[in-house]
N, C-alpha and C positions, 0 to 999 in steps of 0.2 A: 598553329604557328606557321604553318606552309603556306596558307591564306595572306596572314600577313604581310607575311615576307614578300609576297607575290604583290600585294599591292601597295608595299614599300617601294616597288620599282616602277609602278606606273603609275601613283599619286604624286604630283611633287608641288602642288599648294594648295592651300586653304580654300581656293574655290574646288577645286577638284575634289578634295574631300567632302566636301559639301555636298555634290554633284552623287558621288559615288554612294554617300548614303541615301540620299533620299533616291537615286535608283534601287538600291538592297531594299530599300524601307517598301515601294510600290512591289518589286517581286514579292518579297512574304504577304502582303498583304493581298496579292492574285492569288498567290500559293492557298491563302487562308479560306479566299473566298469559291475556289476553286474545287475545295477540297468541303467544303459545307454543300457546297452543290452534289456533288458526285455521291456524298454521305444519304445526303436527302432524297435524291433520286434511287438509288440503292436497294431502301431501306421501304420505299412507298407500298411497293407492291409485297412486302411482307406483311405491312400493317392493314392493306386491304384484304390481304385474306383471312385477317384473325378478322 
């Protein structure tokens, strides 16, 4: 709700919302891709040693 609220005060049209999601939408999607990397790398040097 505090999210919201927050960007009830600096959204105030239809392009900006527009604007505002597809920025959220490319962060989770670094977040997504970021976080497969960092898993992968991780995880490599366990499965070379079995």
């Amino acid at each position: 709700m505090v999210l919201v609220n927050g960007y009830k005060k600096i959204i105030k049209s239809r392009r900006q919302s527009l604007l505002a999601t597809f920025a959220l939408g490319v962060v989770v999607f670094i977040d997504d891709y970021l976080n497969c990397l960092a898993v992968s790398t991780s995880v490599k040097k366990t499965h070379r040693r079995l």
